[in-house]
C-alpha positions as CSV (number, residue, x, y, z in Angstrom):
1,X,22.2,-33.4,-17.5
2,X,22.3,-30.0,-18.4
3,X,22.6,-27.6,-15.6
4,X,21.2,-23.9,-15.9
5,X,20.9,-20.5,-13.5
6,X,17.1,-20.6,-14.0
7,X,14.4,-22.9,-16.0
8,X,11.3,-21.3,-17.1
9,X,8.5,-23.5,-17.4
10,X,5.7,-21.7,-20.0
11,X,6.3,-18.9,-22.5
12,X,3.5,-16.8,-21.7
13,X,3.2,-13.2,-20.9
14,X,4.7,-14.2,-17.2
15,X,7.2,-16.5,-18.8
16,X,8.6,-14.2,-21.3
17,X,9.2,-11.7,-19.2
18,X,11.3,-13.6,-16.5
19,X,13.4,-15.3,-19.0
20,X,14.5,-12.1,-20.5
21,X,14.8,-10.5,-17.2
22,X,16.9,-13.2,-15.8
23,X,19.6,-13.1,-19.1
24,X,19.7,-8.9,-18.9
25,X,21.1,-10.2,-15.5
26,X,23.4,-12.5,-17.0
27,X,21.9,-15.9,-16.4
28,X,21.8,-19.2,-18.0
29,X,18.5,-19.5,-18.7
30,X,16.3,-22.3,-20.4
31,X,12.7,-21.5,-21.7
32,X,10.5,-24.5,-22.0
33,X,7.6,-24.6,-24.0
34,X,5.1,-27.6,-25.1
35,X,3.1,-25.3,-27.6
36,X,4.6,-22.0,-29.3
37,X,5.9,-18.5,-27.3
38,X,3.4,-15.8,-26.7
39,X,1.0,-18.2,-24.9
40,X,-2.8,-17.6,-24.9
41,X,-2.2,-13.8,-25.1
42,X,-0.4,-13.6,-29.0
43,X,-2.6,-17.1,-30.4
44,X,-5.8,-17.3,-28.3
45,X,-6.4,-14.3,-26.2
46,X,-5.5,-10.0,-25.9
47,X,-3.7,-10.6,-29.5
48,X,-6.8,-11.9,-31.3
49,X,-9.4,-10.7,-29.4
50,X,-8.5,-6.9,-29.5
51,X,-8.2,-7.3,-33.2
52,X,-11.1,-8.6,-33.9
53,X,-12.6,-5.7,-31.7
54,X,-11.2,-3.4,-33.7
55,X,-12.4,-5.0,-37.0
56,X,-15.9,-5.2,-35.8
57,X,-16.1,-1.9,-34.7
58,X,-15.0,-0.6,-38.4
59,X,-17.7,-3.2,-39.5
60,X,-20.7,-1.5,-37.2
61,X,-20.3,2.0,-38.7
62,X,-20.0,0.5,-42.3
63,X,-23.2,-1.5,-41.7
64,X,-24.9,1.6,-39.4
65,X,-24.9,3.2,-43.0
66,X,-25.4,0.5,-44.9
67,X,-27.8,-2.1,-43.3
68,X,-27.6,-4.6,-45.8
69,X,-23.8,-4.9,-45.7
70,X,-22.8,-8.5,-45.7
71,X,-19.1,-8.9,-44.1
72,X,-16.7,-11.6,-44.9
73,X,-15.8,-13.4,-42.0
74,X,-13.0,-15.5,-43.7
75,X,-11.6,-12.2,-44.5
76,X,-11.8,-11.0,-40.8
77,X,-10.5,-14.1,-39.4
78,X,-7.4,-14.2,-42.1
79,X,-6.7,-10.6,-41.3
80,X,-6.8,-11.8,-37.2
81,X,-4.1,-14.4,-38.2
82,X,-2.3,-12.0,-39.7
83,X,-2.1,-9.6,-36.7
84,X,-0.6,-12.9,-35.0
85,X,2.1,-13.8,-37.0
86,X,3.2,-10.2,-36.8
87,X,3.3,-10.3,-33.0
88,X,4.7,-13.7,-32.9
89,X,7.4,-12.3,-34.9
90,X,9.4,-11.1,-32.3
91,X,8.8,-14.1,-30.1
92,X,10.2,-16.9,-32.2
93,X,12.4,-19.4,-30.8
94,X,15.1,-17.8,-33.6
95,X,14.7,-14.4,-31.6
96,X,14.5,-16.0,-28.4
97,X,18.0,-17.9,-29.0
98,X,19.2,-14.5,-30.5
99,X,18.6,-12.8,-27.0
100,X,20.9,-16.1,-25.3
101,X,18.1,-18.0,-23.7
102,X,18.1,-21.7,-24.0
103,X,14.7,-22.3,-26.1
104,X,13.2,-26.5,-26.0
105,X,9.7,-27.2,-27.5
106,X,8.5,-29.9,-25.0
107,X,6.2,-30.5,-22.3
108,X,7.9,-30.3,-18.9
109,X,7.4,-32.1,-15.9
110,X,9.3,-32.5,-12.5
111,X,11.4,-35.4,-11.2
112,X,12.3,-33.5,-8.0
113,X,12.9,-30.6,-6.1
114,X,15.3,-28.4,-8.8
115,X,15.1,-31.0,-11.8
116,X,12.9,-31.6,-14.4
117,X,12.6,-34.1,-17.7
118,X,11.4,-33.1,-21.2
119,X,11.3,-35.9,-23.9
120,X,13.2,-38.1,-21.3
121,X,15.7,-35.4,-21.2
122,X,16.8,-33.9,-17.8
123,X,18.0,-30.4,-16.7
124,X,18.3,-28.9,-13.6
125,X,18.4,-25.6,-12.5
126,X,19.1,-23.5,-9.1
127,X,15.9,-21.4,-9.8
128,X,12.9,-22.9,-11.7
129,X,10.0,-20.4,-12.1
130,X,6.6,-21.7,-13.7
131,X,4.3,-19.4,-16.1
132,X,2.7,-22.5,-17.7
133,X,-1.1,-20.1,-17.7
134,X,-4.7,-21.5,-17.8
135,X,-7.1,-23.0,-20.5
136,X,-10.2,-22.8,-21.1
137,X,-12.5,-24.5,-18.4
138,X,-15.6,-26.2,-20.3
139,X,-18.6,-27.2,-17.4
140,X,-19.8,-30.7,-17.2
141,X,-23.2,-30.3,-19.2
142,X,-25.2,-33.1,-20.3
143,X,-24.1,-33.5,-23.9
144,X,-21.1,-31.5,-24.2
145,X,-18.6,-33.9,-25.5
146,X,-21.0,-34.6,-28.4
147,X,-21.1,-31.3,-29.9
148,X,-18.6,-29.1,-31.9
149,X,-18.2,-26.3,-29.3
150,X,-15.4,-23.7,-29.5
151,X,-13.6,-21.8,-26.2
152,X,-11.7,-19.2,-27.3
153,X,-8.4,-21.0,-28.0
154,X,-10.3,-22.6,-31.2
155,X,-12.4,-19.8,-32.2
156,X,-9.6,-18.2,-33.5
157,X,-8.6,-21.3,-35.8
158,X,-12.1,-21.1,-37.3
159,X,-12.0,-20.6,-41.7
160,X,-15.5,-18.8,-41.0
161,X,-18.1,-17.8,-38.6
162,X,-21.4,-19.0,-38.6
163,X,-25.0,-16.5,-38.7
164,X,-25.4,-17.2,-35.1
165,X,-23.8,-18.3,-32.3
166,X,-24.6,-19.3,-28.6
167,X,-22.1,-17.6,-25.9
168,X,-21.9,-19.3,-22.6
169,X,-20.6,-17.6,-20.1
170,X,-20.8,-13.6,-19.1
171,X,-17.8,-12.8,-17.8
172,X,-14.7,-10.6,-19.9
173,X,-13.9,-13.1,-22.5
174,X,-17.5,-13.8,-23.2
175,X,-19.1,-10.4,-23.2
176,X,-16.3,-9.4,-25.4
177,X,-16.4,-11.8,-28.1
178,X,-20.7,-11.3,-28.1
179,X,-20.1,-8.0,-28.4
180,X,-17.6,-8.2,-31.0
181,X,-19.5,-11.0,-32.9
182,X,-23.2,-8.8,-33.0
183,X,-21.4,-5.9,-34.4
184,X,-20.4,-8.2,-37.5
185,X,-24.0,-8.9,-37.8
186,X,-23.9,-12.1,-36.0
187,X,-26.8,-13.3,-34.2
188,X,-26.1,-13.4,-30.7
189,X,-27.4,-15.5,-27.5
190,X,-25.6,-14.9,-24.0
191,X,-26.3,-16.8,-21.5
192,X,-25.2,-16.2,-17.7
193,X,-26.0,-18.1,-14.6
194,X,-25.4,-15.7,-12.3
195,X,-27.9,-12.2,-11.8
196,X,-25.9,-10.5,-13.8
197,X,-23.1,-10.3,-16.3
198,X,-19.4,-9.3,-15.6
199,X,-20.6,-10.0,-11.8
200,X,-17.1,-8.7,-10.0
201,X,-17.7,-5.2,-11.3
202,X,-19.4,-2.4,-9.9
203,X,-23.4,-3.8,-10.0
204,X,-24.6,-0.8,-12.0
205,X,-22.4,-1.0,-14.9
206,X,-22.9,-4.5,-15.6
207,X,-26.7,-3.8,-15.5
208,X,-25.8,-0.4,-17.7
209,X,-23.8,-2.6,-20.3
210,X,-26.8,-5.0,-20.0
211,X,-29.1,-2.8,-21.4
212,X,-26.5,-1.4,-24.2
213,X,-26.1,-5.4,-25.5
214,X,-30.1,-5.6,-25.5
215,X,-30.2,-2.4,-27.1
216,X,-27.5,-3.9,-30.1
217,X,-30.0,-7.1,-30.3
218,X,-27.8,-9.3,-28.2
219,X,-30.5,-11.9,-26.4
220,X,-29.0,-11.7,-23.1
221,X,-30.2,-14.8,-20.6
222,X,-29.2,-13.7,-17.2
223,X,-29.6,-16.1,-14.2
224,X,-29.8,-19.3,-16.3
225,X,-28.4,-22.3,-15.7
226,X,-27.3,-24.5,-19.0
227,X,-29.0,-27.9,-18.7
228,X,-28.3,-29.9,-21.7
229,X,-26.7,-29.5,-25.4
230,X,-27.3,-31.4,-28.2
231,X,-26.8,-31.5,-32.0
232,X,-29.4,-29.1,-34.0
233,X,-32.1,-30.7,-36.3
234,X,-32.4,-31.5,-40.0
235,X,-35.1,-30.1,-42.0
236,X,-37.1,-33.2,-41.6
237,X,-36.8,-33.0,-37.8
238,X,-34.4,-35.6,-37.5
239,X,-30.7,-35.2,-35.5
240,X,-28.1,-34.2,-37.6
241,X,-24.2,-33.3,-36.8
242,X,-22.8,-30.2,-37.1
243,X,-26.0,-28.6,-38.4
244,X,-26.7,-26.7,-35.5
245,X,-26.7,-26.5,-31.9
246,X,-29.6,-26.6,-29.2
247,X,-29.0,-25.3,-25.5
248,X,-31.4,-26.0,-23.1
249,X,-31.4,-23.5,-20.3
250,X,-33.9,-23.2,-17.1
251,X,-34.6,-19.8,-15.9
252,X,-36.7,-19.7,-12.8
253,X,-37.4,-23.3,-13.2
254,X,-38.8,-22.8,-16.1
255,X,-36.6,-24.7,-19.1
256,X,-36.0,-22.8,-22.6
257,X,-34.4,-23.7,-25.7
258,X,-32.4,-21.9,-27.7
259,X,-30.9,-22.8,-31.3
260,X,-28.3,-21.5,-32.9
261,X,-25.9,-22.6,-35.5
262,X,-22.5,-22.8,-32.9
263,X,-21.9,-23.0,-29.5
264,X,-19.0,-20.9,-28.1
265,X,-18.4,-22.1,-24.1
266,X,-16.3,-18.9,-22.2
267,X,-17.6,-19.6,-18.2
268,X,-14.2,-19.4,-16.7
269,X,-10.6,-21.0,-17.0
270,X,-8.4,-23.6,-15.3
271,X,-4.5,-23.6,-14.5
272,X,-2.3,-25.3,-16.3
273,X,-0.7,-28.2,-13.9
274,X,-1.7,-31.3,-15.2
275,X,1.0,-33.5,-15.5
276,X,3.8,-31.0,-14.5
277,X,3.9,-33.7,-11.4
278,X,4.1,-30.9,-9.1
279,X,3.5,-33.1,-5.9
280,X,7.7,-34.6,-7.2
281,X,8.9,-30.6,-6.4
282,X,6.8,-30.6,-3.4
283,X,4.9,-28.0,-4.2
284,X,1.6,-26.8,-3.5
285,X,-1.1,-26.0,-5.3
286,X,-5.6,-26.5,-5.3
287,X,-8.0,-26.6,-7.9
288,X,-7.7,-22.9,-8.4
289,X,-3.7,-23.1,-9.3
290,X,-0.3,-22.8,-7.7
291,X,0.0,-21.5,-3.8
292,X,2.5,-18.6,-3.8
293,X,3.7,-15.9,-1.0
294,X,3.8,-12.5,-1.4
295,X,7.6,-13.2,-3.2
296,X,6.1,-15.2,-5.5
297,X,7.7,-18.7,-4.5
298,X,5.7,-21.9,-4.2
299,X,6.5,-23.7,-1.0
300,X,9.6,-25.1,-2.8
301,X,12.2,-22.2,-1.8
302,X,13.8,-22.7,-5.2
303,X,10.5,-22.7,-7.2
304,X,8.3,-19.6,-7.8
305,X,5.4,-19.2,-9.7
306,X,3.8,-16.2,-11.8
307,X,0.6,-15.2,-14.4
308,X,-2.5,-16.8,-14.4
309,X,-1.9,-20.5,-12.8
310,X,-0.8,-17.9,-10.0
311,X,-3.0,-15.8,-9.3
312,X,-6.8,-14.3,-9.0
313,X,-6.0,-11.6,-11.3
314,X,-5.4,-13.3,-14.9
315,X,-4.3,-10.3,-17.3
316,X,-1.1,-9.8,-19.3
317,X,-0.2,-7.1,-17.8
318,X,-0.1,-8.6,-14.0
319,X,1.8,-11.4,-15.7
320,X,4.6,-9.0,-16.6
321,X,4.4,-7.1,-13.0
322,X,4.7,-11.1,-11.3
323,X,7.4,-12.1,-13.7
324,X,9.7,-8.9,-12.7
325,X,9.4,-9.9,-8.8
326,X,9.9,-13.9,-9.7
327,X,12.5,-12.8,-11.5
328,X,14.5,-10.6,-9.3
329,X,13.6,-12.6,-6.3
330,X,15.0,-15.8,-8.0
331,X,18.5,-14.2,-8.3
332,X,19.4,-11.4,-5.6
333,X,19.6,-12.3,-2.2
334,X,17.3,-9.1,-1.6
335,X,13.3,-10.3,-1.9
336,X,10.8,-7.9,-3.4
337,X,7.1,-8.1,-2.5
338,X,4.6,-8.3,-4.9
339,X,1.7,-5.5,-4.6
340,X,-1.8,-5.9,-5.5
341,X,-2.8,-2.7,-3.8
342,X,-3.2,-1.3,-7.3
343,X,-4.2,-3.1,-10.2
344,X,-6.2,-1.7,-12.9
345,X,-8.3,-3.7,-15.9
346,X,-10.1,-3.2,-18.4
347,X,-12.5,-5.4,-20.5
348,X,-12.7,-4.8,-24.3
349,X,-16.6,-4.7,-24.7
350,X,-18.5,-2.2,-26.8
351,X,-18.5,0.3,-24.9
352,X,-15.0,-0.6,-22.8
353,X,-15.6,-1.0,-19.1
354,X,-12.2,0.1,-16.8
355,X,-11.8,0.1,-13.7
356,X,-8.5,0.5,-10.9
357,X,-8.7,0.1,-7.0
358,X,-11.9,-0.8,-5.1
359,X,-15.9,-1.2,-6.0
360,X,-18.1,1.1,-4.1
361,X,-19.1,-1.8,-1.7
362,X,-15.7,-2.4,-1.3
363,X,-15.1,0.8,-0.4
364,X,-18.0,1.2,1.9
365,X,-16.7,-2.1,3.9
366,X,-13.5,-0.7,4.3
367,X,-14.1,2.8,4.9
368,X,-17.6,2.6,6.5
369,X,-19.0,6.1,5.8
370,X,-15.6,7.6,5.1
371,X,-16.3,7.8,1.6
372,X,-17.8,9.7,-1.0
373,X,-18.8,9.1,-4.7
374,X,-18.4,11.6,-8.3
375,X,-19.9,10.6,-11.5
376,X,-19.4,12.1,-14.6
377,X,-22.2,11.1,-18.1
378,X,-20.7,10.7,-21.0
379,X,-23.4,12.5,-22.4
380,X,-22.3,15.6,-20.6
381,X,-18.6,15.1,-22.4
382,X,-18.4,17.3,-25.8
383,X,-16.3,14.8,-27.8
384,X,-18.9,12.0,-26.4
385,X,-21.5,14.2,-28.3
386,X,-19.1,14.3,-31.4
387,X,-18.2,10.6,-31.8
388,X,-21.9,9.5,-30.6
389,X,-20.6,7.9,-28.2
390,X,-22.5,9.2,-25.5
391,X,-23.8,5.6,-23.3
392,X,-21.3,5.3,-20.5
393,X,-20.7,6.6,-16.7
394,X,-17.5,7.5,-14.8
395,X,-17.4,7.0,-11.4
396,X,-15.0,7.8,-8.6
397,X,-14.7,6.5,-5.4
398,X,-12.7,8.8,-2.6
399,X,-12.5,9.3,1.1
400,X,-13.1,12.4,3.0
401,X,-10.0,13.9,2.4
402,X,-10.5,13.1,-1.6
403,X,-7.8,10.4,-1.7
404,X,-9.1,8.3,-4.7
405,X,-9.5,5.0,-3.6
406,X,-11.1,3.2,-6.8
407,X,-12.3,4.1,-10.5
408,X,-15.1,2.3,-12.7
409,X,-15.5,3.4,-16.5
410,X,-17.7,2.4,-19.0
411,X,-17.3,4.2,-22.0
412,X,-15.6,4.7,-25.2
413,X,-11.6,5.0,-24.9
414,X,-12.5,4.0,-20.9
415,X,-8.9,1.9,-20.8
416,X,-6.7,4.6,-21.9
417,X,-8.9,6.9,-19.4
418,X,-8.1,4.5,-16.3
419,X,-4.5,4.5,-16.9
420,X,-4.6,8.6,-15.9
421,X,-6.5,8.2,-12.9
422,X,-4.1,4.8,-11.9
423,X,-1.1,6.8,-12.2
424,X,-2.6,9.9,-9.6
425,X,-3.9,6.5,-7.6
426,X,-0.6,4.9,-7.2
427,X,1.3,7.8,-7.0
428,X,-1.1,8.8,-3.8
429,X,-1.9,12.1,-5.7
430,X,-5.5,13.6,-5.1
431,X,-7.6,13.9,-7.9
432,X,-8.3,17.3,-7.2
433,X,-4.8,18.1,-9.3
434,X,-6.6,17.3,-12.5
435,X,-8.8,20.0,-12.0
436,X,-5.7,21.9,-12.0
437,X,-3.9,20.3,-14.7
438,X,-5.5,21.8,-18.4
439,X,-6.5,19.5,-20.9
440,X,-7.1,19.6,-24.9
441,X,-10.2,20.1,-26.2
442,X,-12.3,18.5,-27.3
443,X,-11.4,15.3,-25.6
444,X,-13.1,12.4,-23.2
445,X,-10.1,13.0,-20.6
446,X,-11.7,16.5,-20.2
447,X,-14.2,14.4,-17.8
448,X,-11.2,13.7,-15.5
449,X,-10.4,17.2,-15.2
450,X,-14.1,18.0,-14.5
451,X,-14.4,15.3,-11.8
452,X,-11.3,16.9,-10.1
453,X,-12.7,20.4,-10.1
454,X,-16.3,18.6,-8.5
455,X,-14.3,16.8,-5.4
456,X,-12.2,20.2,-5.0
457,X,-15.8,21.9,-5.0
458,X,-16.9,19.5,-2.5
459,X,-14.0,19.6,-0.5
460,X,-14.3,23.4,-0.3
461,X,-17.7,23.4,0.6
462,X,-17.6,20.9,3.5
463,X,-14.3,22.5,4.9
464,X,-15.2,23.9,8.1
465,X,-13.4,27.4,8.0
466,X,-15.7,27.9,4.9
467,X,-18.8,26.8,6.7
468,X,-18.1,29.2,9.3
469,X,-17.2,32.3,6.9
470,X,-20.8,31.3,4.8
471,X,-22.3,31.0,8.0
């Protein structure tokens, strides 16, 4: 039985980064892995995703001046693979033995409280910390299991894409890939059960992005419930496989079909604890993933958890932040919190919607009327104008005093925008200083500056010694 410092179950984003953390500190370390390192974020999820963003968004302008332009989706999808292997590069198991941690390809599962057995092979370690992610969570619709659905872990594996395309689900990933998927000149159906799509954000910039897919000729089903799938038809009217796809929907009990030539399910995802017999470590864990303190350990002292079968906020880069504190937790005899006081997103759509710290509602429930809203067009931003770029809204969310207390963007370049306004957010600085602070023209981060100057304005006008001197 071989005996290490820490295991590391998953090879993730989360995993990754405690595995290397714990060797900088001089620990044995074993990385366990049943697929390939990088996890859904280099094969199935940010890695591919963003690319294809990118490519599509090339693809739009081309075909805005060209209508007729047919693109090559083999091409697009090789060049996606391409993008992976160079990412995956530096996360071989040759690089990851070449940085002294313990790499097995095997599925892992626990025997008891420190010890677990891959390919009838046990190893035990002091620390065990598990990053094993989530998958794709496909609904229990009548006829599912008959058709040739993707998620987005087999999208990616796709030779070609079809002329059209069915996207359940309206949240990030699917909103994303439609958006991505129209501008190739893909015919695109979205279908959302709730009101609205991407329903966690701030209510008016889903309904503003709504309105930009319709615009792009995205058919956009909102507040429809998926009621059956089934194989398209042949010519003569007969069922045939893999011809097509029909999705019946029922929108205010009213039932619709749609047809389209694939079916791409994105409504949500599922952790990844199936068969890691966690009930043998004695720790907890519901149907929405592991149960962790603010430490990030399970309710096995000597197991912690981290990422996405972790926690409610499943990006990359809170996957990195969780691994850090497993990490150091798992070795010093000091224990680090974990803070969710400021996280920051952004989802990859066409315009990009960002957003860091609290919803206006949010806010309001917090802060009762302590608060106080700025917005800034992006049709009032020069370089908007330039680019033509000019759909899209910032708004920020303050108290009376003009500490910021959340940010919502939609708009091009909106997630390298957030990142300035999360820095003067964590750091507790007002954003009246980047009214102060001068900025290159022409730019879209000119807009932050202006927003500062307008809560400085405000702040002016309602200060009391200045009422009294207008007065």
């Amino acid at each position: 039985m071989e005996q290490y410092d820490v295991i590391v179950i998953g090879s993730g984003s989360g995993g990754l980064t405690v595995a290397y953390t714990a060797v900088g500190l001089g620990k044995k370390v074993l990385l366990v892995e049943k697929s390939k390192p990088g996890g859904e974020c280099t094969w199935s999820g940010c890695i591919p995703s963003k690319t294809l963003i990118h490519i599509a968004k090339e693809m739009a302008v081309i075909r805005r001046y060209q209508p007729d332009y047919s693109v090559n989706t083999s091409e697009v999808l090789a060049q996606i693979r391409e993008t992976i292997l160079s990412v995956y590069a530096g996360e071989t198991p040759e690089i990851l033995k070449s940085h002294h941690i313990h790499y097995l390809n095997g599925f892992a599962k626990f025997v008891n409280k420190n010890t677990i057995e891959v390919d009838g092979q046990l190893h035990t370690g002091k620390k065990i910390i598990i990053a094993t992610g989530t998958s794709p969570f496909v609904p229990n619709i009548e006829g599912i299991d008959e058709v040739a659905y993707m998620t987005n872990e087999s999208f990616f594996t796709a030779e070609t894409l079809p002329s059209s395309m069915i996207v359940l689900g309206g949240g990030a990933i699917g909103v994303e890939l439609a958006m991505a998927l129209n501008d190739l000149g893909i015919q695109i159906d979205l279908v959302e059960m709730l009101p609205e799509i991407l329903p966690s954000e701030e209510p008016e910039f889903g309904k503003l992005l709504h309105e930009i897919m319709v615009r792009k000729g995205i058919v956009v089903h909102t507040d429809a419930k998926a009621v059956s799938v089934a194989n398209g038809n042949n010519p003569d009217g007969t069922k045939a496989d893999g011809v097509g796809i029909n999705l019946t929907i029922e929108i205010n009990n009213e039932q619709i079909l749609i047809e389209s030539k694939s079916l791409l399910v994105a409504v949500g995802r599922k952790p990844n604890i199936d068969g890691l017999e966690l009930e043998s470590a004695k720790v907890g864990y519901d149907r929405k993933g592991i149960s962790v303190n603010a430490y990030m350990r399970t309710s096995n002292k000597a197991i912690y958890a981290v990422g996405d079968v972790a926690s409610k906020y499943q990006f990359s880069h809170m996957a990195y932040a969780m691994g850090v504190i497993a990490a150091q937790n798992a070795i010093f005899p000091w224990k680090r919190k974990m803070s969710y006081k400021h996280v920051a997103w952004c989802t990859y759509c066409t315009p990009e919607l960002a957003r860091a710290g609290l919803t206006e509602a949010e806010a309001r429930q917090q802060y009762s009327n302590n608060v106080r809203i700025y917005e800034h067009a992006y049709k009032d931003i020069d370089r908007a104008k330039t680019e033509h770029t000019t759909e899209g809204l910032i708004k920020l969310i303050t108290n009376k005093k003009g500490k910021l207390l959340g940010a919502t963007i939609l708009g091009e370049r909106a997630g390298e925008l957030i990142c300035e306004l999360q820095v003067i957010k964590t750091l507790g600085i007002s954003p009246t200083k980047l009214g102060k602070v001068i900025h290159p023209y022409p730019t879209y981060s000119e807009a932050l500056s202006a927003l500062g100057r307008k809560i400085m304005i405000d702040r002016l006008v309602n200060n009391w010694v200045v009422k009294l001197f207008r007065k």
